[in-house]
C-alpha positions in Angstrom: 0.0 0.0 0.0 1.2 4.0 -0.5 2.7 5.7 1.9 1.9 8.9 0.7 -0.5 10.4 -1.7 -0.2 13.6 -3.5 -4.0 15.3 -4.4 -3.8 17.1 -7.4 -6.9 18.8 -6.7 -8.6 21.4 -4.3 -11.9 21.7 -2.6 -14.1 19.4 -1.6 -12.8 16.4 -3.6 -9.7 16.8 -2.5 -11.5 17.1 1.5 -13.0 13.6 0.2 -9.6 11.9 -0.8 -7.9 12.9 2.3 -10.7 11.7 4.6 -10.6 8.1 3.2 -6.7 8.3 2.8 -6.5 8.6 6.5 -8.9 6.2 7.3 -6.2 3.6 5.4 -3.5 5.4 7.7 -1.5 6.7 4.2 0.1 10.7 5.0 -1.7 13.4 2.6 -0.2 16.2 0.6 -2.3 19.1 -0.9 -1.4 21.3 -3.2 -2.6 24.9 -3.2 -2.9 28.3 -5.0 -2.8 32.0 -3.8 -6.4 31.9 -3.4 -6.5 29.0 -1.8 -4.0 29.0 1.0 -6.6 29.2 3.8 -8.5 26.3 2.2 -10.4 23.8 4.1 -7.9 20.7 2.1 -5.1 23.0 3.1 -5.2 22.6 6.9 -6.4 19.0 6.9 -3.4 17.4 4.7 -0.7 16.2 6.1 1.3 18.5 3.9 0.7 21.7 1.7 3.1 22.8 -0.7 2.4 26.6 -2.7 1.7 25.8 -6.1 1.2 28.7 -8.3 -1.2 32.0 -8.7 -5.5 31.6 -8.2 -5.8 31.3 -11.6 -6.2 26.9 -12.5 -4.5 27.4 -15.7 -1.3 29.0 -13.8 -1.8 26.6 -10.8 -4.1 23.2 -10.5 -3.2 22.6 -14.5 0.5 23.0 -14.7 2.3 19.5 -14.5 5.5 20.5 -14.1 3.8 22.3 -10.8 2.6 19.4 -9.6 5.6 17.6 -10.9 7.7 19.8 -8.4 5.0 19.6 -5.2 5.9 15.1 -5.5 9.6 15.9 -6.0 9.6 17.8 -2.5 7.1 16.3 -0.4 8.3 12.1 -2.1 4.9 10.9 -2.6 4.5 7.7 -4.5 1.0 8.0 -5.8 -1.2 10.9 -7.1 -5.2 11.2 -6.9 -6.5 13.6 -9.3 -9.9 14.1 -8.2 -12.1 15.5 -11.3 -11.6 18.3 -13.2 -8.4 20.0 -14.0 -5.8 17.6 -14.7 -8.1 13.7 -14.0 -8.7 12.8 -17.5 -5.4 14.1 -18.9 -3.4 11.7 -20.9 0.1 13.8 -20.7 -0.2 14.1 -16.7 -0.6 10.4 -15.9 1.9 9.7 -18.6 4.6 12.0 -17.0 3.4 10.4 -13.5 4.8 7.1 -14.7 8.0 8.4 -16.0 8.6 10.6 -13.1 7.5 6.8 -11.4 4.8 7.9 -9.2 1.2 5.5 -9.1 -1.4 7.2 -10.9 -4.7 6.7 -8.7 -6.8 6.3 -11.9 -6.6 4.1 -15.3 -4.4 3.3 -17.7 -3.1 6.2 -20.0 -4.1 4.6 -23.1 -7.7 4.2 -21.6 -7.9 7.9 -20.6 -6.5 8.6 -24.7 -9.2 6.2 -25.9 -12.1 7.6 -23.4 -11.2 10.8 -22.3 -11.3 12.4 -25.9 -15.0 12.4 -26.5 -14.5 12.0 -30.5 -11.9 9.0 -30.0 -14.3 7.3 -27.6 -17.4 7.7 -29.5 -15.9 6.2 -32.6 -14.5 3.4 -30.7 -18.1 2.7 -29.1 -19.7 2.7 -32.3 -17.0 0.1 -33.3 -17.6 -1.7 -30.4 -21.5 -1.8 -31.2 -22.7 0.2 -29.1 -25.3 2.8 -29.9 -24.6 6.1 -30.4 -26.2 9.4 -30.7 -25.7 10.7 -34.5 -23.4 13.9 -34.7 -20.0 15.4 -36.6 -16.6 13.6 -34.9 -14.3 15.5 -36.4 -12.6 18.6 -36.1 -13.7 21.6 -36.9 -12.4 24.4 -37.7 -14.6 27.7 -37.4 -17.8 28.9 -36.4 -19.2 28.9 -40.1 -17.8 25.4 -40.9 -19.8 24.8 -37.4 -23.1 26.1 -39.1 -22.9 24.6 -41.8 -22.3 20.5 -39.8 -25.1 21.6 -37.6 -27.7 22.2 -39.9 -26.3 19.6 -41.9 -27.3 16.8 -38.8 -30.5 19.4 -38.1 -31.1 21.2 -35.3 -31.2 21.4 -32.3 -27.5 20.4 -31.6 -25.4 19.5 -29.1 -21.8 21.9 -29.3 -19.3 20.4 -27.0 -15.8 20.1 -25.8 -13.6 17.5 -26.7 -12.0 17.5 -24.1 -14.8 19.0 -21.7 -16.4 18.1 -18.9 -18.8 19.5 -15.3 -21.0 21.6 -18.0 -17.8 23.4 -19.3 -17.4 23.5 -23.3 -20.7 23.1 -23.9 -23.9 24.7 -25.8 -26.8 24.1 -27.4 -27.9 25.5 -30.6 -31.6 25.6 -32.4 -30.4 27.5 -35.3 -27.3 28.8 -37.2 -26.7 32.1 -35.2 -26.6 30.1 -31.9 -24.4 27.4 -33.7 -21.7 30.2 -34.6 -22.0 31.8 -31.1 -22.2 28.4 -29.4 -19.1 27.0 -31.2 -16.7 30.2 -30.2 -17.6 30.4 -26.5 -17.5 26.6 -26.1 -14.1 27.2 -28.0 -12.9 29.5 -25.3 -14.1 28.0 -22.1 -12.5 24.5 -23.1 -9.4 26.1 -23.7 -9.2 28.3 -20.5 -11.1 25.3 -18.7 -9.0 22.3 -20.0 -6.0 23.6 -22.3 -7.6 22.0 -25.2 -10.2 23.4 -27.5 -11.1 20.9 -30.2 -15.0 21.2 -30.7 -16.9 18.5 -31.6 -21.2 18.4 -32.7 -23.8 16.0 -32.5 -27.4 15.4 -32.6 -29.2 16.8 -28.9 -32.1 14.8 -28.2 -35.0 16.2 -26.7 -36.8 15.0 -23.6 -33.9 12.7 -22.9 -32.5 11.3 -19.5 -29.0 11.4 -18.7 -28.3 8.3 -16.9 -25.0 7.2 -16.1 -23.3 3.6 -15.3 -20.7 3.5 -12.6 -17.8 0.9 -13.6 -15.0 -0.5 -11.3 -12.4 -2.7 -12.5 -8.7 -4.0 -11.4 -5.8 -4.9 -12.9 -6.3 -8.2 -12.8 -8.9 -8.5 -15.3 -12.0 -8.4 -13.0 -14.6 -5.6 -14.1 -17.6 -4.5 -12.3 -20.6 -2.5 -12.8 -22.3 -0.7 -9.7 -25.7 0.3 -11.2 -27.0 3.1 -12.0 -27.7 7.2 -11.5 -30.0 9.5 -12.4 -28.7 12.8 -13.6 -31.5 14.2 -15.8 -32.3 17.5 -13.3 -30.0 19.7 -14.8 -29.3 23.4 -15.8 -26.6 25.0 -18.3 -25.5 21.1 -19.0 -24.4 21.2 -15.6 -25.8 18.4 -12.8 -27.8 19.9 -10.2 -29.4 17.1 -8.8 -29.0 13.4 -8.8 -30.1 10.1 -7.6 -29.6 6.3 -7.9 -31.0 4.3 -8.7 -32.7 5.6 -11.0 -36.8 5.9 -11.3 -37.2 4.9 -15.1 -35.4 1.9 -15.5 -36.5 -1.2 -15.2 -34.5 -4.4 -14.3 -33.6 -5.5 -18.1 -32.7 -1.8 -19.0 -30.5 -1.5 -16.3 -28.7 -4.8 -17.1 -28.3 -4.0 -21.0 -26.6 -1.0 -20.1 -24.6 -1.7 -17.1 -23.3 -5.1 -19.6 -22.5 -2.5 -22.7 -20.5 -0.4 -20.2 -18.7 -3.4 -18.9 -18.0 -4.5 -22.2 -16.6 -0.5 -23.0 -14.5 -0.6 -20.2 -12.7 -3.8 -21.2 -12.4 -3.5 -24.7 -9.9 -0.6 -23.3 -8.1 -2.6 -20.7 -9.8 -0.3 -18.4 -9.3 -0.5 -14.7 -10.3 2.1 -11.7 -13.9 3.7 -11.4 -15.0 4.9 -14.8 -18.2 6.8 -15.4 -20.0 5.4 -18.8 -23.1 8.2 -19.6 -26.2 7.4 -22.0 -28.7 9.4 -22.9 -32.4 7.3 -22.3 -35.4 8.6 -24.3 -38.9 7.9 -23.4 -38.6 4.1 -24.5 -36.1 3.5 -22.9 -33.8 3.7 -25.7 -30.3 4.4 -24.9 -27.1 5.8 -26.6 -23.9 6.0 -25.8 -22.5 9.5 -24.7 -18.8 9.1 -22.8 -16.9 8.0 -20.8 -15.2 9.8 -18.2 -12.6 7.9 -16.7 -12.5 9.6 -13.0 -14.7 9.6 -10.3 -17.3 11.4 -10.6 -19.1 14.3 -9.0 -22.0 12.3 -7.9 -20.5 9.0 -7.1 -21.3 9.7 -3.6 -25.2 8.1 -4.1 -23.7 4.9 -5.6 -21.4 4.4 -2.0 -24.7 5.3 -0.2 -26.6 2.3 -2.1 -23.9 0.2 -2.4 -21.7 0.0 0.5 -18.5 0.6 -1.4 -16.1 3.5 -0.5 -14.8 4.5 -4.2 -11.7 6.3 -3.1 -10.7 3.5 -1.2 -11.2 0.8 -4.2 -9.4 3.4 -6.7 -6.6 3.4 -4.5 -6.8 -0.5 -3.5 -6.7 -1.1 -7.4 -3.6 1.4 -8.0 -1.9 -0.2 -5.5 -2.4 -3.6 -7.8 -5.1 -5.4 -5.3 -7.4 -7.7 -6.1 -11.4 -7.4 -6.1 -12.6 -9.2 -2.9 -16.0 -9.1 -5.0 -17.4 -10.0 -8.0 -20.6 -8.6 -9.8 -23.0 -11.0 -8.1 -21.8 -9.3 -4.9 -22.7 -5.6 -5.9 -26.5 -5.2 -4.5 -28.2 -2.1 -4.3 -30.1 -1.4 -1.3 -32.7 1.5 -0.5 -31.8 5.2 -2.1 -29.8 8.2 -2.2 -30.2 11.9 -3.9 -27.4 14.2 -3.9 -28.2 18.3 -4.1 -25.4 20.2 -5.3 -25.2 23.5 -3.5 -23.6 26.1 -5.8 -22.2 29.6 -5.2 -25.0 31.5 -7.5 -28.3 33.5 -7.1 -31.3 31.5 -8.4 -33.0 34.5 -8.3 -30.4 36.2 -11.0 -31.0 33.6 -13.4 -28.4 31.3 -11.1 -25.7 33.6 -11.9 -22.0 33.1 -9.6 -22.3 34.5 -6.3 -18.5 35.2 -4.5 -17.4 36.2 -1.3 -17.0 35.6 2.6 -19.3 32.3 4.2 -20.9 34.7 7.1 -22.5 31.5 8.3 -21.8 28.1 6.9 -23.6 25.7 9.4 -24.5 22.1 7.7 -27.0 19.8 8.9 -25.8 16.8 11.1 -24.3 14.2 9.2 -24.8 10.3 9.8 -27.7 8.1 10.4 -31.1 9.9 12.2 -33.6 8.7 14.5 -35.5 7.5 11.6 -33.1 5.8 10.0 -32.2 7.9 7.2 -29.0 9.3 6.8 -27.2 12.9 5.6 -23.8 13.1 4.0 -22.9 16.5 3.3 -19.4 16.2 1.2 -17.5 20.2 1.4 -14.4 21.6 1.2 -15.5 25.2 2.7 -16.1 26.6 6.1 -17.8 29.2 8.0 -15.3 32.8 7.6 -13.9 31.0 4.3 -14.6 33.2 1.1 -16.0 31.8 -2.3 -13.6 32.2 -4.8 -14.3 34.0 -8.5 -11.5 31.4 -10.2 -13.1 27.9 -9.8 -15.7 25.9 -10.0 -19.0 27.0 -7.7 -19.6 24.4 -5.9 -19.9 24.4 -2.0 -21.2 21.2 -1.0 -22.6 18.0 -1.9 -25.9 17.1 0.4 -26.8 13.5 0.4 -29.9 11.5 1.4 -30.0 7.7 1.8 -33.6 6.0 2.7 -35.1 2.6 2.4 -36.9 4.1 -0.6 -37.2 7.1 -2.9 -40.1 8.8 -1.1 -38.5 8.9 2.3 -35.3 9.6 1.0 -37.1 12.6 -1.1 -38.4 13.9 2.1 -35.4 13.3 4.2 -33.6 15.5 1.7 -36.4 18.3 2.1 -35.6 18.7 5.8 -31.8 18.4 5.3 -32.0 21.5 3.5 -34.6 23.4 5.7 -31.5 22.4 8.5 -28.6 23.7 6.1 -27.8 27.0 7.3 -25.2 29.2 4.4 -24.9 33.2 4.8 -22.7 35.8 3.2 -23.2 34.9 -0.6 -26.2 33.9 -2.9 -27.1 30.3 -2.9 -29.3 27.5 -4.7 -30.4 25.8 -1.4 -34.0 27.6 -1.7 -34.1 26.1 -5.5 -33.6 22.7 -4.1 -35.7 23.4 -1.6 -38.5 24.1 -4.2 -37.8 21.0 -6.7 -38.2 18.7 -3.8 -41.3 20.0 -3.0 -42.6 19.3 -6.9 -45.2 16.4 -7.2 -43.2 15.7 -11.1 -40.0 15.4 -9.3 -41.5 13.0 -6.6 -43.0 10.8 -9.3 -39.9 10.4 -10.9 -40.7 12.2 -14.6 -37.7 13.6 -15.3 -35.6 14.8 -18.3 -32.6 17.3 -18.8 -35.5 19.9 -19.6 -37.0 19.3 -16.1 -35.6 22.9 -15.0 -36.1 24.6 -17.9 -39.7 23.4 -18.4 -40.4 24.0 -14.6 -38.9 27.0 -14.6 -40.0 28.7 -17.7 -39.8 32.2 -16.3 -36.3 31.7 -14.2 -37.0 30.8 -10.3 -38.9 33.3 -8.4 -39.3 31.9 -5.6 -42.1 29.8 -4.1 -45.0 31.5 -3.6 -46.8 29.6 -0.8 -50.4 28.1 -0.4 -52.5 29.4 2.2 -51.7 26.5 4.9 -47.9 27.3 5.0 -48.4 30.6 4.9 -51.0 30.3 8.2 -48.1 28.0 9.7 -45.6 30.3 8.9 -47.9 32.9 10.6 -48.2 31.2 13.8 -44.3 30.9 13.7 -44.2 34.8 13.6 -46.7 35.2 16.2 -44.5 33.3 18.6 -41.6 34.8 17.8 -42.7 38.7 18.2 -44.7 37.3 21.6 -41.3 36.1 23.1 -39.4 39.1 21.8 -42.2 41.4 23.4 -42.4 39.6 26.9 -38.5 39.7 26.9 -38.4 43.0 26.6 -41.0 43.6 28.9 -39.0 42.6 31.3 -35.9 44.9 31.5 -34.4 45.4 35.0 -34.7 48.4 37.1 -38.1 49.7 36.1 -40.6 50.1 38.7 -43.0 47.3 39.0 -46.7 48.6 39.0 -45.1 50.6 35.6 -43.8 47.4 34.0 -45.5 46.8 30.1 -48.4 44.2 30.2 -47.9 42.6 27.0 -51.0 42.0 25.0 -52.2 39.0 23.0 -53.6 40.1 20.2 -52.0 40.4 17.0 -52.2 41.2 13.1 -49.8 39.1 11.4 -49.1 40.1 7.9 -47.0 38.2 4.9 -46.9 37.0 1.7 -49.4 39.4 0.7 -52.3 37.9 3.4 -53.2 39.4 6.7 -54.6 37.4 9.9 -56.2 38.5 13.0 -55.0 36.3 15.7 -54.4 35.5 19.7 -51.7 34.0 20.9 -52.1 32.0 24.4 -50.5 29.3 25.9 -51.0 25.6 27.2 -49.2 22.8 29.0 -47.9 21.9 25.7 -46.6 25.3 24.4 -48.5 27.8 22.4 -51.5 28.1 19.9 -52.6 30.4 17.5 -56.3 31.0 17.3 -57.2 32.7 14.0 -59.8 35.0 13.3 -61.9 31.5 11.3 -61.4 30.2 14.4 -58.9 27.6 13.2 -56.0 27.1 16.2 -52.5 26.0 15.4 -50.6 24.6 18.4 -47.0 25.9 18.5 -44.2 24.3 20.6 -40.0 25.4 19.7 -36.9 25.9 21.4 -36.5 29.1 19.7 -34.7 32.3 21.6 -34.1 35.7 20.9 -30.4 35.1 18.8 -30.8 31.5 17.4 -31.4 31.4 13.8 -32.2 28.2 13.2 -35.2 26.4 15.2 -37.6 23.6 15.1 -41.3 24.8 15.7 -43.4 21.6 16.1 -46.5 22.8 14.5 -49.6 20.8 14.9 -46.8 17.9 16.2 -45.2 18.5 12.6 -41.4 19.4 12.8 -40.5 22.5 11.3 -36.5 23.3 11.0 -37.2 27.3 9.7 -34.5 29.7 9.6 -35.3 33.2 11.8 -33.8 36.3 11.1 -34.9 39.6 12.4 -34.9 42.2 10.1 -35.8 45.5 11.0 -39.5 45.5 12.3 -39.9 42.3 10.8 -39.4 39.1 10.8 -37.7 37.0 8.0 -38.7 33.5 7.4 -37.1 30.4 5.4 -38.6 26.9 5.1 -39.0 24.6 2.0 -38.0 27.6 -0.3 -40.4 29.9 1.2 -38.6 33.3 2.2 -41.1 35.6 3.6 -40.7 38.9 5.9 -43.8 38.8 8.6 -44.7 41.7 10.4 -46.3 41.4 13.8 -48.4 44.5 15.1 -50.8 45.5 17.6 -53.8 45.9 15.6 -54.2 49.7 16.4 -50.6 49.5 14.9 -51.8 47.3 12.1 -54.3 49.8 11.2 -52.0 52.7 10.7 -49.2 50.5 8.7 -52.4 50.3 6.1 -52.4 53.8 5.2 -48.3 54.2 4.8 -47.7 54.4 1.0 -45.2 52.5 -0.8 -42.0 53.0 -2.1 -42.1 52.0 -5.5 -38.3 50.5 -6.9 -35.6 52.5 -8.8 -35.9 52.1 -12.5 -33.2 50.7 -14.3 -34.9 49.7 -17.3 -32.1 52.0 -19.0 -29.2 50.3 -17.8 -27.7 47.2 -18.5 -26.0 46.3 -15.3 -23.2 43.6 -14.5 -25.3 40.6 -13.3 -22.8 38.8 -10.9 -19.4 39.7 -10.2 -17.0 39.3 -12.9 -14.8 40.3 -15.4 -16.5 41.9 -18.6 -14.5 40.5 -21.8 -16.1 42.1 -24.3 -18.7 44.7 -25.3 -20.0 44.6 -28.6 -21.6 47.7 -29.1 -20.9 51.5 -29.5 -22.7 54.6 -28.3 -25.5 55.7 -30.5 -25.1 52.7 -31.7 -28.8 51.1 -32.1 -29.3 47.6 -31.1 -32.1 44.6 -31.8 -33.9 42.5 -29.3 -31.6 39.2 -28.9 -28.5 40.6 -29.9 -25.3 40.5 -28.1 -23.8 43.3 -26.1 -21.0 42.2 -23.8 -19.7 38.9 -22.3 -19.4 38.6 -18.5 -16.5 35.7 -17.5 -17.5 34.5 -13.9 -16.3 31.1 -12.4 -14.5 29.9 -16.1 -17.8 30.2 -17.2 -18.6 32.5 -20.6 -22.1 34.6 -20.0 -23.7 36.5 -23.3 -25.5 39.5 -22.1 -28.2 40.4 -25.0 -30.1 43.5 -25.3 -34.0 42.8 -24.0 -35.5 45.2 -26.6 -34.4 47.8 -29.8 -33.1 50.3 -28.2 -30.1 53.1 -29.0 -26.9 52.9 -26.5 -26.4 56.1 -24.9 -23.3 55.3 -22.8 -20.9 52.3 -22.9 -19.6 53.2 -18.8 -16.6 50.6 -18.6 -13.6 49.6 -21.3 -13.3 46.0 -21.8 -11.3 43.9 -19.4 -13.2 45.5 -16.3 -13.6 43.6 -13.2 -17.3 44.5 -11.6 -19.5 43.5 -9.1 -22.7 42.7 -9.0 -25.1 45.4 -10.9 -22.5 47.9 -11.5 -23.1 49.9 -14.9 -22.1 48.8 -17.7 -23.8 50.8 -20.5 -27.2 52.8 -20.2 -29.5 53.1 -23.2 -31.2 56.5 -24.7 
């Protein structure tokens, strides 16, 4: 076995390797950039060496970097994580000259695999079915045009050697085709180094569903079933599951055999990822391979027992299987939410900065026999970075089935506490609570088709919003009576705190009394409905369970202002509790109506603005492009909304912003 293993990675993969490195008593190094020198992997290697400047491609994607870091600290193996440097060919082949393990497969299986031309080609060889699409080169954005409307449209535009959303777009006509070709161009080359393009066919309402292989090197190759990773947005996974819902036993067999079959017409050993896309039949074609561990592989080592770090390293280290693929059962279910550093409410665009409050749920099995995993490599006073990938944890569910593993996930996220920056977790919050994603229909549209208009929010039905009511109500009457009782005033003068109340949110008002019981506190309404309310809530805490009705509610409190600001299964409300002669006046306040900025075209998250496009008094066209924002590796087309004249470009090209700083205004 190693002594020592090098992670040539950051975040919370690299967090994940060194947890199960420890566990098999083999020493740790991280590597780290400028940015990254306070990072959670940082401090709990064994080692650290300085690699390089924030930026990947100066850092994380320079071998001769990480070449150096084994040179100093004398590892004799390297895990690459995924991402940055996992599926490269020239890194794992300089590894074995510099003779150092590489904790992954075979470099002429990452060759064959990792480029998704070479691999598709050799899958089709191999007879297995494959979407139809353009495996050459090619070599501009007309040439792209024309091989796109040549398959017909829409079509998939994507990185050869791409990966985690990067590199990729889709295209419904030739304009999008040109555009998608040159920004897929540029993030696979800042992203990966490499920026061959490749097209093929996109099919619509598909499922992306993905076989997890495992082999040695002693010929022995497993499959470990399947995931689900149809719920997705910008090509990027958001969440998944496994098994999956769709298939049924001889679907999952046909594929998990074709990606056995894959893997050893390769020599392929290590975990390998082989992704198909399923249509509504059941249908299923060949995408790629990616031969790493995956993002998501956490739900196959909740249903299957096996700890994939571990095998990958067992296997590099030249061990032998101690099972076979009659031993690989899958039991019960798991869902994984990824929580990502951007504002659902912005059209999930990057958030950055400081983690004012970073306080997962707790992790392991429950009372109820469920159990959370929350993989991260952040903490709370660490800042969110503008050079990598948004990620800031992965929450996982396990149940004996999907529906209480659904729900399980639900209250994990009501429990999930994350401050400071914009965040998905209500979005998550929201999809959870959607009767299509609890029976299972999904596709990689589900978001967009959901979500038509962008997320908004969730606007809630009238019970939440009367439970969220009686929440308030309790709230404001503790805050009241505690500050009733300040010290040193003179007794027969002390405040007698009343116990009626208007509660107002979410656009409805209720007349209620608050009282109390043996049990707690209820809520009688104005209907005369009652709503018994018991918590451990005090002034400060801003996260409490309120058993409503003898229903646990985990809600997050935050008092803002006069108000009183309320979070639970995506709901975020401000309630404001009065007297009612109070209430009365609040009626006849007017309203401050928003600035208006329909004139301005204003930087949407923080980032660096690449190009703009346009000039002053130059007039422009609904849909057209006016500048690129660069946020997170990630290229973002700002178009104009409507014809209209610019009046004032305010920044030169190159500018770093934040969010909604001016950019141009328009006559």
């Amino acid at each position: 076995m190693f002594k020592k293993i090098l992670i040539a990675n950051r975040g919370e993969i690299a967090c994940r390797i060194i947890r199960t490195a420890g566990r098999l008593g083999i020493a740790t190094v991280a590597v780290y950039s400028d940015a990254d020198r306070d990072a959670m992997h940082v401090r709990m290697a064994d080692e650290a060496v300085h690699i390089g400047p924030s930026p990947s491609s100066q850092s994380y994607i320079v071998i001769e970097k990480i070449l150096e870091a084994i040179r100093m600290t004398g590892a004799d193996a390297v895990h690459p994580g995924y991402g940055f440097l996992s599926e490269n060919a020239a890194f794992a082949a300089a590894l074995e000259k510099e003779g150092v393990t590489f904790i992954g497969p075979p470099v002429r299986a990452i060759e064959a695999m990792g480029d998704k031309i070479t691999s598709k080609k050799l899958a089709a060889k191999a007879g297995v079915s494959t979407v139809p699409g353009h495996m050459g080169l090619i070599r501009d954005a007309d040439e792209a045009a024309r091989i796109a409307a040549s398959i017909s449209f829409p079509v998939m535009i994507k990185a050869s050697a791409g990966g985690g959303g990067k590199g990729m777009r889709i295209a419904w006509n030739e304009r999008e085709a040109r555009e998608g070709f040159q920004s897929s161009k540029n993030e696979a080359k800042s992203s990966f180094g490499d920026d061959r393009i490749f097209i093929e066919k996109f099919v619509t309402e598909p499922r992306h569903i993905e076989i997890q292989v495992l082999g040695d090197q002693h010929g022995n190759i497993v499959h470990l079933g399947e995931r689900e990773c149809s719920i997705q947005r910008r090509n990027q996974k958001v969440i998944e599951e496994a098994p999956s819902p769709f298939l049924d036993e001889k679907t999952r067999r046909a594929m998990g055999e074709q990606a056995v079959a894959l893997a050893r017409a390769v020599g392929y050993h290590s975990a390998g990822t082989v992704e198909f896309i399923v249509d509504a039949d059941r249908n299923f074609y060949f995408l790629e391979m990616n031969t790493r561990l995956q993002v998501e592989h956490p739900v196959t080592e909740l249903v299957t027992g096996l700890d994939l770090v571990e095998q990958m390293i067992r296997v590099a280290a030249g061990e032998e299987f101690a099972f076979r693929q009659k031993d690989v059962k899958l039991e019960g279910w798991a869902i994984e939410s990824r929580l990502y550093a951007e504002d659902p409410y912005r059209n999930f665009l990057p958030s950055i900065g400081r983690l004012t409050r970073y306080r997962p749920p707790a992790e392991g099995r429950q009372d109820d026999g469920t159990i959370i995993r929350n993989d991260t490599g952040v903490f709370e006073g660490g800042e969110i970075s503008i050079h990598y990938d948004p990620m800031i944890a992965k929450l996982c569910t396990w149940a004996p089935d999907r529906a209480t593993a659904v729900d399980a996930m639900a209250d994990a996220l009501d429990a999930f506490e994350v401050e400071g920056i914009g965040h998905n977790l209500p979005f998550l919050s929201a999809v959870m609570q959607q009767e299509r994603f609890r029976q299972g229909r999904l596709t990689t549209a589900y978001i967009a088709e959901e979500f038509k208009d962008g997320f908004q929010g969730v606007a809630p039905e009238e019970a939440s919003v009367m439970r969220l009511a009686a929440v308030a109500v309790t709230i404001n009457q503790a805050l009241q009576e505690r500050a009733s009782q300040i010290s040193g005033t003179i007794g027969n003068h002390r405040r007698v705190v009343g116990h009626e109340w208007v509660a107002s949110l979410a656009d409805r008002e209720y007349q209620v009394t608050c009282g109390t019981s043996a049990d707690g506190a209820y809520i009688r309404f104005s209907d005369d409905s009652v709503i018994s309310v018991a918590t451990d809530w005090v002034p400060g805490r801003t996260l409490a369970t309120f058993n409503i009705d003898n229903q646990p509610m985990a809600v997050k409190v935050e008092l803002a202002g006069t108000g009183i600001r309320l979070r639970w299964r995506g709901i975020d409300v401000v309630a404001r509790v009065r007297s009612p002669r109070v209430a009365e006046l609040a009626r006849l306040m007017p309203k401050k109506p928003p600035p208006d900025t329909s004139k301005m075209l204003l930087c949407p998250m923080p980032g660096v603005v690449t190009s703009i496009s346009v000039k002053e008094g130059e007039t422009v066209e609904a849909g057209q492009a006016i500048a690129v924002v660069e946020a997170m590796k990630m290229e973002n087309i700002l178009r104009a909304e409507k014809r209209a004249t610019v009046k004032r470009v305010a920044i030169p090209a190159g500018a770093s912003l934040a969010v909604d700083e001016l950019i141009l205004e328009f006559e």
